[in-house]
C-alpha positions as CSV (number, residue, x, y, z in Angstrom):
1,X,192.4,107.9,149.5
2,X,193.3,109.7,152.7
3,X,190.4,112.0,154.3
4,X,189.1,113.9,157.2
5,X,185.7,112.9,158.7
6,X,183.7,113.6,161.5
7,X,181.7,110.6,162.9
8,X,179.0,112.8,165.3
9,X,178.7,116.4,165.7
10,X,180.6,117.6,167.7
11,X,182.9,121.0,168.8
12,X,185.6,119.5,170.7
13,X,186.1,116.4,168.6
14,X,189.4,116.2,165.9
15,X,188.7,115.2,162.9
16,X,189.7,111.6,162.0
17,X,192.0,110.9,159.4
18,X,191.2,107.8,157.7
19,X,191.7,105.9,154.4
20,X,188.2,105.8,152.5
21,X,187.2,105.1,148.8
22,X,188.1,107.1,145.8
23,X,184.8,108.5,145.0
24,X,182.6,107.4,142.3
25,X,181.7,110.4,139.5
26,X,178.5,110.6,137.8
27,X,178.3,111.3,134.2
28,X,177.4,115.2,134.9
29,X,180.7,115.4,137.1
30,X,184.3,115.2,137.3
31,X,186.9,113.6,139.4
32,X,189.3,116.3,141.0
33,X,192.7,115.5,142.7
34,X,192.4,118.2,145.4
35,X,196.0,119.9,145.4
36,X,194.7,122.5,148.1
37,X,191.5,123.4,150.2
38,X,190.6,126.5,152.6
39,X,188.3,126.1,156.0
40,X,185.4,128.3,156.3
41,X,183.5,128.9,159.3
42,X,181.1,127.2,158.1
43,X,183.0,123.7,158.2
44,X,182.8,124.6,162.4
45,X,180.0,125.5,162.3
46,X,178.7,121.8,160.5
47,X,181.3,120.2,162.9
48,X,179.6,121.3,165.8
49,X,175.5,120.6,164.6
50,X,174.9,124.1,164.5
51,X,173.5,123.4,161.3
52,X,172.3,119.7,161.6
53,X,168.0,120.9,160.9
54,X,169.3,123.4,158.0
55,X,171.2,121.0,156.8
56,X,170.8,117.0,157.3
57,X,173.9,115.5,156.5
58,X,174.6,112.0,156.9
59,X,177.2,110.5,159.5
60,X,180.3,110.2,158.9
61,X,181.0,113.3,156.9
62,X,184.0,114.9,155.3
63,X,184.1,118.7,155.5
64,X,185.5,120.7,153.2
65,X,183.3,123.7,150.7
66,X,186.7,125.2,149.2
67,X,188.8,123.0,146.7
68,X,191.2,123.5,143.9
69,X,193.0,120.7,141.6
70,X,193.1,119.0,138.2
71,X,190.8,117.2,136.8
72,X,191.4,113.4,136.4
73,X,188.0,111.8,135.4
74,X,185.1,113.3,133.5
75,X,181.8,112.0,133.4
76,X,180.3,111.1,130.0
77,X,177.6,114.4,129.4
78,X,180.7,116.7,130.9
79,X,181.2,119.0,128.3
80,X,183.5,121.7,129.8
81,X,186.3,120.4,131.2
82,X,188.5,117.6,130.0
83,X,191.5,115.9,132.1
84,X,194.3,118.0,133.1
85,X,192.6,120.6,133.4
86,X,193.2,123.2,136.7
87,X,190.0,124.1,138.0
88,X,188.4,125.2,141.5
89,X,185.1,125.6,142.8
90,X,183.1,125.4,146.0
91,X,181.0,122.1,145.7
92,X,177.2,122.5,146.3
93,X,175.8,121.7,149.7
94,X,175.5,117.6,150.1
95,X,178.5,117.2,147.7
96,X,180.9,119.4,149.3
97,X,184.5,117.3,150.4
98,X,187.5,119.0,150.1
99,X,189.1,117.4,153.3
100,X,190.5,114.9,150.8
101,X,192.6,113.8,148.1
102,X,190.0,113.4,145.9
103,X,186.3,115.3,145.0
104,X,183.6,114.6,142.4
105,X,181.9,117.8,141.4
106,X,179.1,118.4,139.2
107,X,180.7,120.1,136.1
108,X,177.8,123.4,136.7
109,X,179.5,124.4,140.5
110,X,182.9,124.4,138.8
111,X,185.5,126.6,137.0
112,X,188.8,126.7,135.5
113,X,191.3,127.8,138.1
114,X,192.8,131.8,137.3
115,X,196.0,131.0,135.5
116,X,197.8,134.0,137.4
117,X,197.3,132.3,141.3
118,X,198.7,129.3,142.9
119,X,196.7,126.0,143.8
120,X,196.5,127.6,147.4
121,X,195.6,131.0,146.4
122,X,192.6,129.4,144.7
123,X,191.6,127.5,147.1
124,X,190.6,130.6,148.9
125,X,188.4,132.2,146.7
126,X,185.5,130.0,146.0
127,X,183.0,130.0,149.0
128,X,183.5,134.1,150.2
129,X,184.1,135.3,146.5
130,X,180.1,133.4,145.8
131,X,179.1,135.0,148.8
132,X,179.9,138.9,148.1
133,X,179.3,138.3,144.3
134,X,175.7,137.0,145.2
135,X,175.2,139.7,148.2
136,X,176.2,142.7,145.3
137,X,175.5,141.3,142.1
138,X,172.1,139.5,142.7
139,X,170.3,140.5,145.8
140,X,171.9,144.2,146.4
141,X,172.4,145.6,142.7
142,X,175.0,147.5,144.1
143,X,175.9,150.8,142.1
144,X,178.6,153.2,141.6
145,X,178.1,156.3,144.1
146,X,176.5,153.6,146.6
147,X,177.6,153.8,150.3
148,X,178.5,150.2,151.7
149,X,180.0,149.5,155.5
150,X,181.3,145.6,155.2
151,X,181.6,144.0,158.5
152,X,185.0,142.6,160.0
153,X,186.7,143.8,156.9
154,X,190.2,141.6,157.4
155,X,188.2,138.6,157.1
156,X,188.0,135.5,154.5
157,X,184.8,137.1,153.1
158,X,185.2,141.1,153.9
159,X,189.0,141.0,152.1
160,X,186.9,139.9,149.1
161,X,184.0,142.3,149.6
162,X,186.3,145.6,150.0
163,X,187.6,144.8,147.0
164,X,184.3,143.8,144.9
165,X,182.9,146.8,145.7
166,X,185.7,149.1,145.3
167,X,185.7,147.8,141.7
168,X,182.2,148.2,141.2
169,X,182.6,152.1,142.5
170,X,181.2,151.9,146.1
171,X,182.3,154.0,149.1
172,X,183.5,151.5,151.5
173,X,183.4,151.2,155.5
174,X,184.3,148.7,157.4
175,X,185.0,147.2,160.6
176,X,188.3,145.6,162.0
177,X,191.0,145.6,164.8
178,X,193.9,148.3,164.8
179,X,195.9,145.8,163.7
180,X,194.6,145.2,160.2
181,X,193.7,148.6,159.4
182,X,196.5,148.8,156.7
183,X,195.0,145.6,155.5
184,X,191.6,146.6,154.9
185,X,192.8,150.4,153.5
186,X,194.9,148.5,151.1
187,X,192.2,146.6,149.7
188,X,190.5,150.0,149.0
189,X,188.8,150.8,152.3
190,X,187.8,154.3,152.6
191,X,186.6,154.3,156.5
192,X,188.2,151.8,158.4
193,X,186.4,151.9,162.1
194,X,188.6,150.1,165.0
195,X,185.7,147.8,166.3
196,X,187.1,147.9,169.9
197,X,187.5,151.3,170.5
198,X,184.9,152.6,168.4
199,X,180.6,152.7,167.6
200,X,179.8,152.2,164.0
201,X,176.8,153.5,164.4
202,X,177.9,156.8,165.9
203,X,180.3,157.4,162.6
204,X,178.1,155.8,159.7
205,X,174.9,157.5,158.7
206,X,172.4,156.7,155.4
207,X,174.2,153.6,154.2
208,X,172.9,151.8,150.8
209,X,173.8,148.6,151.9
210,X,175.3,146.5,154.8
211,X,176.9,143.3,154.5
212,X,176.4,142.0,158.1
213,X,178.2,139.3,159.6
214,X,177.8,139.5,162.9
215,X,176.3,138.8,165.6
216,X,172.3,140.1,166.4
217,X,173.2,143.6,168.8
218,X,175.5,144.5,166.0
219,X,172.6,143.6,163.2
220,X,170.3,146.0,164.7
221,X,172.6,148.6,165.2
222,X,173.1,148.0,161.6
223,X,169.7,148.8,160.6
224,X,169.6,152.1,161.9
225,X,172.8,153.1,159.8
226,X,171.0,152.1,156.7
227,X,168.9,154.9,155.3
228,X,165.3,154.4,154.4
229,X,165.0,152.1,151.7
230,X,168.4,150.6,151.9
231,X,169.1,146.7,152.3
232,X,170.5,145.0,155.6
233,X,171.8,141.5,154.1
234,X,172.9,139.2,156.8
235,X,175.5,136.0,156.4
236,X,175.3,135.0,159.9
237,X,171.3,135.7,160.4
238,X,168.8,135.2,161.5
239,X,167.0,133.2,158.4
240,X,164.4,134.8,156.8
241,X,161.4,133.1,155.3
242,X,162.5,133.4,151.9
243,X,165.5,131.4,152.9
244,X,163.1,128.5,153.9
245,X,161.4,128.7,151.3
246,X,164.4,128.1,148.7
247,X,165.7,125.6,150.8
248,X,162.1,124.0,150.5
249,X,162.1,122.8,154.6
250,X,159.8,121.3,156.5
251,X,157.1,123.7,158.5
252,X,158.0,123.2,161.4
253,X,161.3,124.6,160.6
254,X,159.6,127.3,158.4
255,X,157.4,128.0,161.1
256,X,160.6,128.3,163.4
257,X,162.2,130.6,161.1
258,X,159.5,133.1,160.9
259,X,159.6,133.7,165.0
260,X,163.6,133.7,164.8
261,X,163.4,136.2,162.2
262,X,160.4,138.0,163.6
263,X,161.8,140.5,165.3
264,X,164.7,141.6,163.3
265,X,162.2,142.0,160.5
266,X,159.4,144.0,162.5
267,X,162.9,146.4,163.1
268,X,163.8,146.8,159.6
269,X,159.7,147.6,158.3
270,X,159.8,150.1,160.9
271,X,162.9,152.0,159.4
272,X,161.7,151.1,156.0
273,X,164.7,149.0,155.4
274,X,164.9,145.6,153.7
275,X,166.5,142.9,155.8
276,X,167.2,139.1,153.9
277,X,169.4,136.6,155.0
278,X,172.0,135.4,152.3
279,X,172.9,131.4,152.4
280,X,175.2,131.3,149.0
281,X,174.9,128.7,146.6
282,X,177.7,126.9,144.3
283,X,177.9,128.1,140.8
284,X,180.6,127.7,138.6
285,X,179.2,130.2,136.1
286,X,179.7,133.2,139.0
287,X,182.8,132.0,139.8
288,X,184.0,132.0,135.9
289,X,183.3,135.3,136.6
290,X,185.3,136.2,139.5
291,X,188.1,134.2,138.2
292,X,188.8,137.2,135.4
293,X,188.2,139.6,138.2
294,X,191.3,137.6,139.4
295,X,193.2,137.4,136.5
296,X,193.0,141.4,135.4
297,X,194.2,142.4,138.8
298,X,190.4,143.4,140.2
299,X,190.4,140.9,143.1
300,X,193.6,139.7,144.8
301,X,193.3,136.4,147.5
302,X,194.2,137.2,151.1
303,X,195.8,133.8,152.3
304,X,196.9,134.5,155.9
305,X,198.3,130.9,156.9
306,X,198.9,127.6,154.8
307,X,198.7,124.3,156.5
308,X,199.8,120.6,155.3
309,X,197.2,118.3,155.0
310,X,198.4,116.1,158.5
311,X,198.0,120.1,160.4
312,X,194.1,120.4,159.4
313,X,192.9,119.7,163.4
314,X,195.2,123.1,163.6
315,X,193.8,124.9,160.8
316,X,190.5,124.3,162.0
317,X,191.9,125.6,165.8
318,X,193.1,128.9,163.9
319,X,190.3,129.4,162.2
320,X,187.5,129.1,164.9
321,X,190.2,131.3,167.0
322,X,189.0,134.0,164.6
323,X,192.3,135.7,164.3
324,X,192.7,134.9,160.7
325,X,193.6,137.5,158.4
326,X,191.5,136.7,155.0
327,X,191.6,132.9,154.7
328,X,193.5,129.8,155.4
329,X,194.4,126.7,154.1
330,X,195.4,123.5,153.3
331,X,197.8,122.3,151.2
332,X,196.3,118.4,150.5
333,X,199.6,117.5,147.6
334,X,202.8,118.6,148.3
C-alpha cells in the first residue's frame, strides 16, 4: 500500500511516499481502507521531535491521528463492527497511521462514521472533537450558566469547542482574527475578541473555565481572567505532573516536568485557580457520542481546505502556516 513516512525527525524534511505492507490486524482490531484523513498540529509537531521523550516512536513512522473508511478485515474477538462498515476514529498513540491507504485499529478507539457527513467531513472530527469533549465533559464538568473564553476560536479544535459548549449552555468567548469573526459568531460565539487589536484580559473577567491553547504569556494572562476556583486547562502546556504520571514516564522526565510546570502552577495556587494540562486519549466510546451530536445537528465540521493524497507535503505546509480555518484534509481514495 502507498504511505507517507518520516525516516528522522525532522521540520524541514517532506514526507516520503513509499509503498509499504498492508498492515497486519490483531484479533481485537480491524482493517480500515482510509478513504480520507485530516493533519493536526500534532503530526508537526511529531515530525519535528518536539515530542520524541513524551512520545518514543520508532523510525520510520507514518503520521496520521485522524482517519475515516470502511472496514475491510475484522479481527476474531471484534464484536462491533463487521465489514463494510463506515467508521472513523483517531487511533491511540503508537497505532496512530492515517497517512495511508490502509489502518488497523483496535475496535475500543473506533466508531461508526455519522451517516449525515462525508468521508472528509469525518475525517475532521476525531482528534479536536476527543479533545473538547474530554476538556468539558471529564476534567471541567462544564455547566449551563458557566462562563468559558476558548482560545483561537476559528481553529480545528476551537470550531468544535464553540459549539460543544454552546450546546451544553455556556457563555462563550473567544479569540480570533477580524477575519473569522463571522465564523466563530456563527458557531455560537457570544464575545468574539480580535487577538491583534485587542487584550483579553482587559475585556474578560471571572471566567469558569479556559480552554488554553497557546502559547505561556497568553497562559498566564489567562489565569488571572479565571475567577477563584475556576480551571485553566492547557492543550499546548506546560505538562503537569498528573500528566506524567498517566503516561507512566521515566523520572527523569517526571522530574523535568514538575520544574517546567513549576511555575505556571505556583501562579495558579496563588489565584486559587486549578491549572492541568489535557493530552487526549482515543476512545471510540466518546466519540460514539459526539457522532450523534453530529448527526442531530449539535456539532457541524469546519473543513477549510481538502487535499489529494499526492498534495499531503502541502497540507502539512498549510497547516503549520496556521491560517487554517477549522481543519484540513486529505482525501487518501478518490
Amino acid at each position: 500500500m502507498k504511505a507517507f513516512i518520516i525516516n528522522r525527525y525532522s521540520k524541514k524534511d517532506k514526507l516520503t511516499q513509499v509503498e509499504v505492507v498492508e498492515p497486519c490486524i490483531s484479533e481485537n482490531e480491524v482493517l480500515v481502507q482510509i478513504h480520507a484523513a485530516s493533519i493536526n498540529q500534532l503530526d508537526a509537531k511529531i515530525k519535528s521531535g518536539e515530542f520524541k521523550l513524551l512520545l518514543p516512536y520508532k523510525l520510520p513512522l507514518i503520521l496520521g491521528h485522524d482517519v475515516a473508511g470502511i472496514v475491510t478485515k475484522v479481527g476474531s474477538n471484534v464484536t462491533g463492527f463487521k465489514i463494510g462498515d463506515e467508521v472513523f476514529a483517531r487511533p491511540a498513540d503508537f497505532k496512530i497511521g492515517a497517512f495511508a491507504e490502509y489502518i488497523a485499529i483496535n475496535e475500543k478507539d473506533l466508531a461508526l462514521k455519522p451517516k449525515n457527513i462525508s468521508m472528509e467531513a469525518a475525517a475532521s472530527v476525531p482528534l479536536v472533537s476527543l479533545t473538547v469533549w474530554q476538556a468539558f465533559i471529564e476534567m471541567a464538568n462544564l455547566k449551563r450558566g458557566q462562563k468559558v473564553f476558548i482560545q483561537a476560536g476559528s481553529g480545528g479544535v476551537g470550531t468544535i469547542a464553540i459549539q460543544l459548549a454552546k450546546h451544553l449552555g455556556a457563555t462563550v468567548a473567544t479569540t480570533t482574527s477580524k477575519h473569522n469573526v463571522e465564523l466563530v459568531k456563527s458557531l455560537g460565539a457570544d464575545i468574539v475578541i480580535d487577538y491583534k487589536t485587542q487584550d483579553f484580559e482587559t475585556i474578560l473577567k471571572d471566567y469558569d473555565l479556559v480552554l488554553h491553547s497557546q502559547d505561556g504569556k497568553t497562559l498566564e494572562k489567562s489565569l488571572r481572567v479565571v475567577k477563584p476556583g475556576g480551571k485553566v486547562i492547557s492543550i499546548s502546556g506546560p505538562p503537569d505532573n498528573v500528566f506524567a504520571q498517566k503516561f507512566g514516564l521515566s523520572w527523569f522526565m517526571k522530574m523535568a516536568i514538575f520544574f517546567l510546570s513549576n511555575k505556571v502552577k505556583r501562579q495558579a495556587k496563588r489565584l486559587q485557580v486549578d491549572y492541568s494540562f489535557l493530552f487526549m486519549q482515543a476512545s471510540g466510546k466518546q466519540l460514539s457520542e459526539i457522532a450523534k451530536l453530529i448527526e442531530t445537528g449539535v456539532i457541524h465540521a469546519v473543513v477549510d481546505k481538502v487535499f489529494s493524497f499526492e498534495q499531503m507535503n502541502e497540507a502539512l505546509d498549510y497547516v503549520a502556516s496556521g491560517r487554517a480555518k477549522g481543519k484540513v484534509v486529505v482525501k487518501v481514495r478518490k
